[in-house]
Structure formats: C-alpha cells, structure tokens
C-alpha positions in Angstrom: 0.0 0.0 0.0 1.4 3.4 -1.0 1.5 6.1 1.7 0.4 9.4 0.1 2.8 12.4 1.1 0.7 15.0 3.6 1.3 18.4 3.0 1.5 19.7 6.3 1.4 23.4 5.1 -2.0 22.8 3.6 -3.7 21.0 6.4 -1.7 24.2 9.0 -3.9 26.5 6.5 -6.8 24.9 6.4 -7.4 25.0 10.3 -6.4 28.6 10.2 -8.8 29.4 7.6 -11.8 26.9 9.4 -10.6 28.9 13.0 -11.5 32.4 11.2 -14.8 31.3 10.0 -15.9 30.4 13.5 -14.6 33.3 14.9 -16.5 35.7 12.2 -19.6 34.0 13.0 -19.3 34.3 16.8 -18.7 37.8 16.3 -21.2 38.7 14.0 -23.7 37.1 15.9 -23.3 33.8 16.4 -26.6 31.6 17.7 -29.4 33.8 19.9 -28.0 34.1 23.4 -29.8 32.1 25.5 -30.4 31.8 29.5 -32.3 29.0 30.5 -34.8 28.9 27.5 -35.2 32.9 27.4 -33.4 34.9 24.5 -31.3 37.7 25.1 -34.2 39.4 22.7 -37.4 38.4 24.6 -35.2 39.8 28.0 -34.5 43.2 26.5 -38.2 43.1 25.2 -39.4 42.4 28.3 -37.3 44.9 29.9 -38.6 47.7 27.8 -42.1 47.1 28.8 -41.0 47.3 32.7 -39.8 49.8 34.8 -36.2 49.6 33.1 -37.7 51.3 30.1 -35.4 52.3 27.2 -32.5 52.9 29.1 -30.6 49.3 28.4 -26.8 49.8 27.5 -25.7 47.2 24.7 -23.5 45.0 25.2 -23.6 45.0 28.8 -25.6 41.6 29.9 -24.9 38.5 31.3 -26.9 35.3 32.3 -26.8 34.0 35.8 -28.1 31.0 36.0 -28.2 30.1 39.2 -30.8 32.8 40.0 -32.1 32.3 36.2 -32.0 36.1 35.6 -30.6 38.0 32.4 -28.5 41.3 34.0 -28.5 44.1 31.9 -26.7 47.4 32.6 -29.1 50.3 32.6 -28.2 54.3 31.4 -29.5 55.9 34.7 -27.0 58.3 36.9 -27.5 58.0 40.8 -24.8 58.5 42.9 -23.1 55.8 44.3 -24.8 52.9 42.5 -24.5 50.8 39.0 -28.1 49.8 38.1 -28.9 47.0 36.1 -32.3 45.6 35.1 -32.7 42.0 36.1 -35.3 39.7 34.3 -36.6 36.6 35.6 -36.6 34.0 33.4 -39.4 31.8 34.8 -41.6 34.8 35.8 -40.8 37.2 32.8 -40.8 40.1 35.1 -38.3 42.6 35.2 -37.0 45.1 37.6 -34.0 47.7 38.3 -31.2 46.3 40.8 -30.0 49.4 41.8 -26.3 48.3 42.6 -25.8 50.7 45.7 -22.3 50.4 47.5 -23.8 52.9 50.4 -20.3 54.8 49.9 -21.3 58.7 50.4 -18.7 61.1 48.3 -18.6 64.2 49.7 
C-alpha cells in the first residue's frame, strides 16, 4: 500500500482558515444568546415594557443561571450605584437592581 505524502502546510492552513470562519460567525452574531430557554431578545423586550424602560446599554448583559436572571446594565445616573435591570426567566418580570455600595462622596 502506497502512503500518500501529507502536505502539512495545507492542512496548517486549512485549520487557520476553518478557526477564522468560527470566529467571524461568533462575532457577527453567532446563535441567539440564551439563559435557560429565554433569549437575550425576549429579555430586553421584556425589559422595555417594565420599569427599566429604554435605558438598556448594549453590550452590557450577562446570564446568571443560578438565579435564572438576564442582568442588563441600565443608562440611569445616581450617585453611588450601578443599576442594572434584572429579568426573571421563569416569571418574565423585570426590575431595576440598583447596585448601591452605600459609599457617600462628599
């Protein structure tokens, strides 16, 4: 049986070329987020229609699944504090986690 050569250059290429094409596609979009069975979508959707209102920051959310909550970072100034809305994913209700330290600047 005849061995044919491998051409290692080739095969070195064509896992750098197959490692780019996942990459682009996780960084265009990739699949829908997902915590538990909730989109990263139906959460900001949700989160519009609640108390949070409009004032989501992209780019700024993260599942935590142990509480099964999406965390998004909201656009609101008060001193002291880093609110984020937090959505339930089993209740689909939404409401601002105001993020206080209690730290007073003066």
């Amino acid at each position: 049986m005849k061995r044919i050569p491998i051409n290692y250059q080739v095969v070195v290429i064509i896992i750098v070329i197959f490692g780019l094409v996942v990459l682009a596609y996780l960084y265009i979009g990739g699949p829908a987020q997902v915590c538990d069975s909730m989109t990263l979508e139906e959460a900001k959707q949700i989160a519009i229609a609640s108390e949070c209102g409009d004032m989501l920051i992209e780019g700024t959310q993260f599942c935590n699944s142990d509480t099964h909550t999406w965390w998004i970072d909201l656009d609101i100034e008060k001193e002291g504090c880093n609110p984020a809305c937090v959505i339930n994913t089993e209740t689909k209700e939404a409401e601002i986690n105001w993020r206080c330290t209690g730290v007073v600047i003066e």
